[in-house]
Each structure stands twice: as C-alpha cells, then as structure tokens.
N, C-alpha and C positions, 0 to 999 in steps of 0.2 A: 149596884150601878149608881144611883144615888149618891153613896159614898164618893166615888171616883168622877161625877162632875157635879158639883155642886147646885149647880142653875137647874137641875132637875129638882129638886128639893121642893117636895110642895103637888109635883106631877104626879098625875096615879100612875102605875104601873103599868093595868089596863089601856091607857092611851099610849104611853112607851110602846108595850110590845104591839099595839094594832100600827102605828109609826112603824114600828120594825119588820114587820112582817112585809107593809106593804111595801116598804122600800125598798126591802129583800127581794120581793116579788118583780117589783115596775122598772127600778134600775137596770135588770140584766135585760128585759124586754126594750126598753129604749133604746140602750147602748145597742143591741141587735139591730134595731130599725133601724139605728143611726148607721149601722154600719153596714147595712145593705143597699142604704139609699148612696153611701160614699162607694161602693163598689157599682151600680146600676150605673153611678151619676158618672164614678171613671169610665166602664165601658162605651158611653155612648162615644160614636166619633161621628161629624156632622158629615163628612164623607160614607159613612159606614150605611147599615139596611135601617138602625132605624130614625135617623139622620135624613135619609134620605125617603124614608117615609113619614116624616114630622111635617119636611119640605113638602113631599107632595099633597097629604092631608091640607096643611097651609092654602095652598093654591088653589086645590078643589073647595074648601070652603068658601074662599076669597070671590070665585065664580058666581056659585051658587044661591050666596045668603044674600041679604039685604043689608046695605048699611049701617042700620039701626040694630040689627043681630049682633053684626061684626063690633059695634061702638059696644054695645052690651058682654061680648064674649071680650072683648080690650079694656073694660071697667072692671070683671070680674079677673083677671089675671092680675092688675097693679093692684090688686089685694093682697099680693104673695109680694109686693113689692118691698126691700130692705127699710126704705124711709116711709113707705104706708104702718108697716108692721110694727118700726121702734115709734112713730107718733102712737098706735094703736095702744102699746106696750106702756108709754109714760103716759095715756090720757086713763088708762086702766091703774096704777098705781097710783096716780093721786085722786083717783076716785075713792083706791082703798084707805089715801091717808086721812082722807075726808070723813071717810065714814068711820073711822077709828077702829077699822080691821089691824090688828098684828099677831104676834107672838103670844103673848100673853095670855089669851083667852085658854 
C-alpha cells in the first residue's frame, strides 16, 4: 500500500489498518444515521400527528413552566443553531492550530 501512495511512507501499518478498520466500521454507521434522520426529518409534516404534537407539547410547556425554564430550554436549543455551531466549529480549529495538532503526528 505504501508503494501506491507515497505520503504513507514512514507510517506503520499497525496505525493504517486500525485507520481502516475504523472507517470501515464508522462510515456505514453514519451514512445510516444520516440517512434516517433525512427520511424521519422528510416525514414530519407540520400538519401531520406529530407536527401537531410538537405544537401542542409547545403550548402545554409554554403554560406550565416559568419563564426562566422557558429562557433555559430557548438557550439550550440555539445550541443546534447553524451560526452557533460553525462559530463553535472555527473556535475548535484554531484552537487545534494553536496547539499544533495535525496530520503528522
């Protein structure tokens, strides 16, 4: 294998095939996740049972709880939020480039 990419030259083997295995392993199980969460995520319809049970869970919370819950469960969801997660995403990376994590090792 070696032979046929060069930039491994140097790597043991040992590390290659635990690399490979696990990728072998973690890739099909992702792509699965991924792909049950894009079939869960197409069925919902906001009309639909449970569309219409997000709504009413919504409302019955909203009732219920205290402000300060509500501000607590609305701080904890813009955790999943696109611009929360790529700030997350570049402050984690140059944290890595900082500490002089890469490839190499």
């Amino acid at each position: 294998m070696q032979d046929r990419f060069p930039r491994l030259h140097g790597v043991p083997k040992r590390r290659i095939a635990y690399l490979a295995i696990h990728l072998g392993i973690g890739l099909p199980i992702v792509l699965a996740a991924i792909s049950l969460f894009v079939e869960l995520a197409d069925e919902i319809d906001p009309h639909g049972e449970i569309g219409s049970f997000d709504h009413t869970l919504n409302e019955a919370l909203q009732q219920s709880l205290s402000l300060t819950v509500l501000e607590v469960f609305s701080a904890i969801t813009q955790l999943g939020d696109p611009r929360t997660l790529t700030v997350l995403g570049m402050a984690v990376a140059v944290l890595l480039l900082l500490r002089g994590g890469g490839c190499s090792r």
